[in-house]
Structures are given as structure tokens and as C-alpha cells.
N, C-alpha and C positions, 0 to 999 in steps of 0.2 A: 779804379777805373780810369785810365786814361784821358775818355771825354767826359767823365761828370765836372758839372763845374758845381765842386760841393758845398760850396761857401754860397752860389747862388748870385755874388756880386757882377760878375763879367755876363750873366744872362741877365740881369737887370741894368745894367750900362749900354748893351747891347740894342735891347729893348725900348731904350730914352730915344736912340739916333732912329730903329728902323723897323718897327713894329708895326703889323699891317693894319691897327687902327688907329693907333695915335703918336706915331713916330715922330721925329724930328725931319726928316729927309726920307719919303719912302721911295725915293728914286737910288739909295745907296745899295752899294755891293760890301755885304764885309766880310772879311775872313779873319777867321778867329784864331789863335795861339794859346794853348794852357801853359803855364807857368810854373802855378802854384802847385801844389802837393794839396792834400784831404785837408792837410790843418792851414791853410793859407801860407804856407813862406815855401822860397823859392832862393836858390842862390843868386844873385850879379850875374854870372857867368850864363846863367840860361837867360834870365830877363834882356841880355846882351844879344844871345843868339836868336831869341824872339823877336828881339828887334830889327837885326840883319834880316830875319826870315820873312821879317812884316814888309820892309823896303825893300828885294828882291825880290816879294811875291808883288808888290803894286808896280814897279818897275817894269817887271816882265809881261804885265798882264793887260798894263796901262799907262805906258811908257810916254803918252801925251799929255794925260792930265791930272791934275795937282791929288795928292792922297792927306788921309789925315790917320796919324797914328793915334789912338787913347788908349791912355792907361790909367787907372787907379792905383797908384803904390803909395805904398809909405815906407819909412826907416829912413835910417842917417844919411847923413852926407856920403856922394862917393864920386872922387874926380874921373872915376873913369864912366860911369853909369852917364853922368855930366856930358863927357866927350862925346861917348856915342848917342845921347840927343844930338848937342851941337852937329854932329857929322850927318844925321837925318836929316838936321832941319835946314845944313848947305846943302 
């Protein structure tokens, strides 16, 4: 299924910032990106283009004011995973 978020972690992170009764910020907008596959992993290459898709969709939509990307991942080192934070966060 496309949108289940099977693992349940991205609906519980979600949930911390903007949940109608004990959110963090209940004045936030978010748009969400799946990643992951049923078993949690995911290539570089799409977590790359989730991240392009998360900064052109706040760009487009909210081109004045500041956005915050979150993510929960884990695994290794990777100088390009690296660059493109760096490149969000100029």
C-alpha cells in the first residue's frame, strides 16, 4: 500500500509536531513523503528525491517563510545524502 505508513514511526513523529490535542506547533502545515517500503529501508536515491520534493513543495507553496524538514533515518555514512542536507539547509 503506497500510503500505509507500516512501521507506524513517520505517524508518530508527525503526531509529536501537530496533533490536535497535544502537538508541538498546532498552527503547522505538513506534508508528508513515504520512503520506506513495508520493511523500513529505502534507497539514497529516493530519500534524495523526497528531499528535493519536500524543498520544492515548501518553496512553492511558502516561498516567504522558513520550513523545517524531519527525518528519522539511520545507516551509514553517505557524502552525497550529506550534500543534499547541506544544499536544503543553504
Amino acid at each position: 500500500d503506497g500510503l500505509c505508513d507500516c512501521n507506524k514511526h513517520g505517524t508518530h513523529c508527525a503526531g509529536l509536531v501537530n496533533s490536535k490535542t497535544s502537538g508541538y506547533n498546532l498552527h503547522t502545515t505538513l506534508h508528508s513523503g513515504k520512503v520506506f517500503n513495508w520493511m523500513g529501508s529505502a534507497s539514497y536515491a529516493t530519500i534524495l528525491e523526497a528531499m528535493d520534493w519536500a524543498g520544492e513543495t515548501h518553496i512553492n507553496n511558502y516561498p516567504e517563510s522558513p520550513g523545517i524538514v524531519s527525518m528519522s533515518l539511520g545507516g551509514g555514512f553517505s557524502a552525497s545524502v550529506n550534500a543534499a542536507v547541506k544544499a536544503l539547509h543553504d
